[in-house]
N, C-alpha and C positions, 0 to 999 in steps of 0.2 A: 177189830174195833169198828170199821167201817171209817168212813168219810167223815175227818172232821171239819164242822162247819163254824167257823169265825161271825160273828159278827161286829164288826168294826165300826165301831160309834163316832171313833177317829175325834175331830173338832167336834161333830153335827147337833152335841147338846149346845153349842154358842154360848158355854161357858157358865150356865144352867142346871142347878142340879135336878129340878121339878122336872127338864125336860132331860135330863141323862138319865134320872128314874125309870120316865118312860119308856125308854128303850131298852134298859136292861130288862124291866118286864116284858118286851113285846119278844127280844132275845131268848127269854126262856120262856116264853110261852109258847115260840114257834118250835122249838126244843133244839135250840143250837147248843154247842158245846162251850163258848166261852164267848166273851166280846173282848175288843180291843180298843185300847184310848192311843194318844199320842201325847209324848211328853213332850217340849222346849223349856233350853233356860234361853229367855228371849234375847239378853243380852250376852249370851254366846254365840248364836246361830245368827243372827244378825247386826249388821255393822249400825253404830251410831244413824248415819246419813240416812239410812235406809227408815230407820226405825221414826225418825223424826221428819221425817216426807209425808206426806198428805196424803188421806185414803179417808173419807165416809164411811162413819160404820154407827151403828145401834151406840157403839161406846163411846165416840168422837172423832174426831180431825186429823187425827193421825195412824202410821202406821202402831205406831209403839198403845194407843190405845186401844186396837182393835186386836194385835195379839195378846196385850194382858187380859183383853178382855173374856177370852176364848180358853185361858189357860186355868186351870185347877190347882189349890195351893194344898198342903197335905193334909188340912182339916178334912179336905173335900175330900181328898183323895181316902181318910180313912173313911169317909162316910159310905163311900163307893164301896170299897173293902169290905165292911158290914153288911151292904146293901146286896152286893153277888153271894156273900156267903146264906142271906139269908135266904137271897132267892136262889141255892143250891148250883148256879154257873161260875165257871174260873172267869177270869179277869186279870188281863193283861195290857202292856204297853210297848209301843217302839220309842225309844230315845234316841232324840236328835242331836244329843251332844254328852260328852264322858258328866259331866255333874245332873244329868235327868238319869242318865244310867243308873249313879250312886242314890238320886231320890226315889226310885224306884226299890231299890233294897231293901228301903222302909219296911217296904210289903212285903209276903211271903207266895209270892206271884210264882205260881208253876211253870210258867213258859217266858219266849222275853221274844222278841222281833227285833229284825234288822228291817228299817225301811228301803227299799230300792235305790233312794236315795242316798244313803247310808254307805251304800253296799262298798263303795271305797275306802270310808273312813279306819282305815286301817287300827287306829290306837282304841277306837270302839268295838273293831269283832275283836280284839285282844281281850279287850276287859269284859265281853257278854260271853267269850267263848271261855273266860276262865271261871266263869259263873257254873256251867254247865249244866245248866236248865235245858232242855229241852229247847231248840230253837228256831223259830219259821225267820227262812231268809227269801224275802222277795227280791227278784233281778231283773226290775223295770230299771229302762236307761242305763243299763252296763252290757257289756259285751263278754264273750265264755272267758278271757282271759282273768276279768275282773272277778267272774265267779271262782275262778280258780284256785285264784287267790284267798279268797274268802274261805273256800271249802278247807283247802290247807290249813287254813289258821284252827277251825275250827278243827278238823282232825288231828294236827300236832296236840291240841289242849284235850283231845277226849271227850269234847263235846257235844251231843247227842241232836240233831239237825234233820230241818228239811227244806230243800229249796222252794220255791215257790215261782211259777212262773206269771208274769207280770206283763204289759206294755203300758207304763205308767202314762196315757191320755185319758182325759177326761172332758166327756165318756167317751171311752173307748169305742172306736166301729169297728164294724165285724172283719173289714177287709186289712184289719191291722194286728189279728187277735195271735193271727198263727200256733192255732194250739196245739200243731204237730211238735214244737219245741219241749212240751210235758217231757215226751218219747227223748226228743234227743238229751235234754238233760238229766235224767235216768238213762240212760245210755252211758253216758259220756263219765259220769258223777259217780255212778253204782249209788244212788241215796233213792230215799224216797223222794216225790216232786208233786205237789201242792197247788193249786192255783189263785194265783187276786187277783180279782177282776173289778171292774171300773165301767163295765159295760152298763146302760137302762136296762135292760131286760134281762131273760132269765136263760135264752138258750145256748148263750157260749157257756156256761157255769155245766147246762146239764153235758153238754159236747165235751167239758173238760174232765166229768166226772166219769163219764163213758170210757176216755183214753187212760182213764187211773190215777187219777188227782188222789193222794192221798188226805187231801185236806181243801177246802174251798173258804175264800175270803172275800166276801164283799159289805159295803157300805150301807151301813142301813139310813132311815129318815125318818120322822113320825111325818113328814111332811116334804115332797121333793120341791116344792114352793120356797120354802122356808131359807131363810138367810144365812149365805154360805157358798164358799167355790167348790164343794163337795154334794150337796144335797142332790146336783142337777143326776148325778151319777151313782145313786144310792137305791137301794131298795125300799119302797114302801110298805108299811103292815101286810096289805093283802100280797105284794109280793114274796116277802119274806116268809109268811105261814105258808105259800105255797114252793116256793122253793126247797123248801128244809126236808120237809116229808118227802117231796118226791127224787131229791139227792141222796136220801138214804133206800129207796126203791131201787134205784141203779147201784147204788154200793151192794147189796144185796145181791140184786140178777147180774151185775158180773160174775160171781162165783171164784172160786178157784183157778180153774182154767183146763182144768182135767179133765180130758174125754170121758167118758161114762155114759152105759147105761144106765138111769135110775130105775129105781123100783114100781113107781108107777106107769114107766113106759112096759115093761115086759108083759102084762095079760095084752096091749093095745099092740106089741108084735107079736102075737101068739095068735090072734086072731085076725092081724091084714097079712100074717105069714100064711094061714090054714092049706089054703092049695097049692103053697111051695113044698109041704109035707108026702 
């Protein structure tokens, strides 16, 4: 199937449909295989204290109004639903907490995500891994044991996964990427292993796709200007249409792995062989 490429809208519509539009069109017109939103029920994932604390935003004076503000209710959410089907990409979410899990069911959503942060929340891989969709697990801010743990749960349930390797900073630098990790957990896991990245630029993604990322996840933006703790670490139009093509370039020229001579090499050793004859 090759390399599948995520594009992760995450927050970066700002709670926007005119501009979640947008992205889903630039998403399939760069020709990625699906985008991803992120769900919150804001009064699960966050304590009173916190929510009623002071923070500037586009939406007001507080913390609690800048997350409602960012968040999609399921009207929206079916409009999106409409909106990927029409534009022919899947459309998915990670849930931050067991009742976005269940508003997610809503939809008929082919895939489901565990965010990195997530990755402990044990009673959530319980109830996504008894879903048995298909599942990207990112393991930014956990340690192998934590993955462990997760992969078990997911294997006792029978359900069908792939890790994802992570260093959830934003943006990520290069001297923190370690993408020799791809390798050790496909070693260690026997699964397939996937990469989200967080990085500005495009060449840890290709270096990831090199080592056999079965799948690549990064941040898109119509605008890395734009208002947001994510935008700084997203890809922009022009990056995005050039990333996508040339990740499936490398998915391609790695091949198999089988020695071989092909058929177009043998007149080309028949003729720098002639005076070994």
């Amino acid at each position: 199937m090759g390399i599948f490429f995520i594009a992760e809208i995450g927050i970066n519509h700002n709670g926007d449909l005119k501009i979640c539009k947008k992205l889903i069109d630039l998403a399939s017109s760069a020709g990625c295989n699906a985008v991803k939103f992120q769900k919150r029920d804001i009064e699960t994932v966050y304590s009173k204290e916190y929510l009623d604390s002071f923070r500037e935003s586009p939406w007001g004076k507080t913390q609690r109004d800048q997350k409602m503000g960012i968040e999609f209710n399921e009207n929206e959410y079916r409009e999106i639903d409409n909106y990927c089907r029409e534009k022919k990409i899947e459309w998915f979410a990670s849930a931050w907490d067991l009742k976005s899990q269940e508003f997610l069911n809503n939809f008929n959503c082919k895939y489901n995500k565990i965010a990195s942060a997530m990755l402990v929340n044990i009673e959530l891989l319980k109830k996504v891994a008894e879903e048995k969709k298909h599942t990207f697990i990112s393991t930014g801010l956990s340690t192998l044991k934590d993955i462990e743990i997760a992969v078990n749960i997911f294997r006792e349930r029978k359900c069908p996964f792939e890790l994802m390797h992570c260093v959830s900073t934003y943006p990520l630098k290069e001297k923190h990427a370690n993408l020799k990790t791809i390798n050790t957990l496909r070693e260690k896991f026997k699964c397939n292993v996937g990469y989200s990245g967080h990085e500005s630029g495009l060449t840890l993604s290709y270096a990831a796709a090199a080592l056999g990322a079965t799948s690549i996840e990064r941040h898109i933006t119509l605008d890395r200007a734009m208002y947001g703790t994510d935008q700084a670490a997203s890809l922009s139009p022009p990056g995005l249409r050039k990333i996508v093509p040339q990740i499936k370039k490398i998915s391609i020229a790695l091949g198999d792995g089988v020695k071989r001579m092909i058929e177009e090499e043998k007149p080309i050793a028949k003729k720098l062989r002639a005076h070994l004859i």
